[in-house]
C-alpha positions in Angstrom: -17.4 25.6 -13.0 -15.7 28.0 -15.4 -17.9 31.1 -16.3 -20.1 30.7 -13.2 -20.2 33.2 -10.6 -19.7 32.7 -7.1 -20.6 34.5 -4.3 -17.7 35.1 -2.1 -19.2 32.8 0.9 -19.8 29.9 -2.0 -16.1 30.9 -3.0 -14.7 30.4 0.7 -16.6 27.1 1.2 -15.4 25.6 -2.2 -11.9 26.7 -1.2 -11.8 25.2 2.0 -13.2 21.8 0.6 -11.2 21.9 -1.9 -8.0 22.5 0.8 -9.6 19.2 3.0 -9.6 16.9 -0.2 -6.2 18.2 -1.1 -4.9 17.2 2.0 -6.2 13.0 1.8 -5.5 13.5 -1.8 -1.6 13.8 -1.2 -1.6 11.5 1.7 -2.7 8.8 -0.3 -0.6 9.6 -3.6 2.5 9.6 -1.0 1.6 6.8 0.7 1.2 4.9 -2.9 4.9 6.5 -4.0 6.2 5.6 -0.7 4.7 1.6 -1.2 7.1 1.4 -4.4 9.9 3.0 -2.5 9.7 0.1 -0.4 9.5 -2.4 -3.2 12.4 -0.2 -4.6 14.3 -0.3 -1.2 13.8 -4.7 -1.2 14.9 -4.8 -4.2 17.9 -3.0 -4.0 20.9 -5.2 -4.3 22.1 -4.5 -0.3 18.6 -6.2 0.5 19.0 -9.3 -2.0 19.0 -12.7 -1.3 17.5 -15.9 0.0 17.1 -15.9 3.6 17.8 -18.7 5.5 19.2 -21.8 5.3 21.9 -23.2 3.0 20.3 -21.5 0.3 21.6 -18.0 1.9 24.2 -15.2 0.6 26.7 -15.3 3.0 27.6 -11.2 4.1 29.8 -9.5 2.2 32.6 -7.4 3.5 32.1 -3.7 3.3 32.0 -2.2 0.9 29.3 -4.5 -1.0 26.3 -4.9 -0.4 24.5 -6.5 2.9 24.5 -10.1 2.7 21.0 -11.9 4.3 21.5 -14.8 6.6 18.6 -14.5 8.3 16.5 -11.8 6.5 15.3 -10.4 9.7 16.5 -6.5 8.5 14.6 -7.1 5.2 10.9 -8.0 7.2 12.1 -4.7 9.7 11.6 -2.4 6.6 8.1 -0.8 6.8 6.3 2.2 5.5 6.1 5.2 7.8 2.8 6.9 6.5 2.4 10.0 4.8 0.5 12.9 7.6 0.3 16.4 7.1 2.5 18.5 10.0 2.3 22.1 9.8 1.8 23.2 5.9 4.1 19.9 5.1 3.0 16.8 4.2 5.5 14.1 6.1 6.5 10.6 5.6 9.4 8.1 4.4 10.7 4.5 5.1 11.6 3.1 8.6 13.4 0.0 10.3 12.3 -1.7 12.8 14.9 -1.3 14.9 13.7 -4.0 18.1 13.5 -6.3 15.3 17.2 -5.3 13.6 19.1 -3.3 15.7 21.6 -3.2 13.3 19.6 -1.5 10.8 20.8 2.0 11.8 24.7 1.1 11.8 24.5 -0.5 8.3 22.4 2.6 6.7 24.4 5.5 8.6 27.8 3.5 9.0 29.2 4.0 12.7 31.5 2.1 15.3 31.3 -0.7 17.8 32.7 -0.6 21.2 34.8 -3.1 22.7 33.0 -6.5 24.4 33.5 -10.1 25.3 32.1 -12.7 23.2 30.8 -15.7 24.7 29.2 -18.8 23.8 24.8 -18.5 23.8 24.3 -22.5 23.0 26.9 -24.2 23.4 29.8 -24.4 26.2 32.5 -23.1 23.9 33.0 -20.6 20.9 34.8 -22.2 17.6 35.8 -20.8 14.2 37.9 -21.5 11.5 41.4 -19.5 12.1 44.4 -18.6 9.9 45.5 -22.0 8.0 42.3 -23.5 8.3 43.0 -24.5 11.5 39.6 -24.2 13.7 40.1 -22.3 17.1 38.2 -23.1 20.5 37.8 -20.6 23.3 35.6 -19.8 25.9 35.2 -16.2 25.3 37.1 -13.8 23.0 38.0 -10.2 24.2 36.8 -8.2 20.4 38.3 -4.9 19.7 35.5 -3.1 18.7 34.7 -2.3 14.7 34.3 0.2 12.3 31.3 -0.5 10.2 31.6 1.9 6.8 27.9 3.3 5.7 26.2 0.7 2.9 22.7 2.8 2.6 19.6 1.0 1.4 16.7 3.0 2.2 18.4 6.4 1.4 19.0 5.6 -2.2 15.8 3.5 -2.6 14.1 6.7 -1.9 16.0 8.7 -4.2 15.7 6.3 -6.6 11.7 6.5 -6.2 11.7 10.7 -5.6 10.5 11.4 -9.0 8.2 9.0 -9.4 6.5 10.0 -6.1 6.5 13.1 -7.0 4.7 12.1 -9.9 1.9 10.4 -8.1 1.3 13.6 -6.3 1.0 15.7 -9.2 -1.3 13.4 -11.6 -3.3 13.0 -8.2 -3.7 17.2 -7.7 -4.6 17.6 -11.2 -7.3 15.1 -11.2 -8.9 16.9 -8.2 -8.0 20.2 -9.9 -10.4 19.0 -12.7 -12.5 17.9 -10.6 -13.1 21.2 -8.4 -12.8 23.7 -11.2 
């Protein structure tokens, strides 16, 4: 296109399809950045582990990383897609938090109130006390806790930042070539 001339309506329309492709162009780059934040965010050591059964990493006390039991935060990890809002271009990772409602308190850090714990399946709650000695009760009045922050989608994405942000460049220039 260099060196041709362009009349200012020809100008106007190549602008404004140009501005349209743009537009899917970086919503798919971010959306391919924000796939290997995911990976990234999985793979960080807070989300490692086995799953279930008595091949499981127990949880660790804070301040280490998340333990899995069960997995269930892992699978509530998703992509929230990339959409344009305003002259911004929007999106990230999300929890599902119906599926893990602890996800929030474990990313952010926070506080539990007080509650009664009582038995689901069986009849009677039992642990293993002080001494190894193993405790029965019916239901056990807990004070409450104070759960420190143990982020893994914050620095998964910061991790990932660059490289998204390289995604999104290689992906204008090739349309830049391609228009002009």
């Amino acid at each position: 296109m260099a060196g041709r001339k362009l009349t200012p309506k020809q100008a106007a329309r190549m602008l404004l399809n140009f501005e349209k492709k743009l537009d899917r162009v970086v919503i798919r780059a971010f959306n391919v950045g924000l796939r290997q934040a995911h990976k990234a965010a999985l793979k960080n050591p807070s989300m490692q582990g086995l799953g279930k059964g008595k091949n499981a990493r127990p949880p660790n006390p804070p301040p280490g990383p998340l333990g899995i039991r069960t997995g269930r935060l892992r699978r509530a990890v998703d992509i929230n897609k990339a959409k344009k809002v305003g002259d911004k271009w929007i999106g990230g990772l999300k929890v599902d938090l119906n599926a893990a409602p602890y996800g929030a308190i474990h990313e952010f850090g926070g506080t539990t109130s007080a509650h009664v714990i009582r038995p689901v399946n069986k009849s009677i709650l039992s642990w293993m006390g002080p001494g190894g000695v193993r405790v029965f009760a019916r239901k056990v009045n807990h004070p409450g806790s104070r759960i420190p922050a143990r982020p893994y989608l914050g620095p998964a994405l910061k991790r990932t930042a660059p490289q998204i942000a390289g995604i999104i460049d290689s992906s204008i220039a090739e349309l830049g070539r391609e228009f002009f």
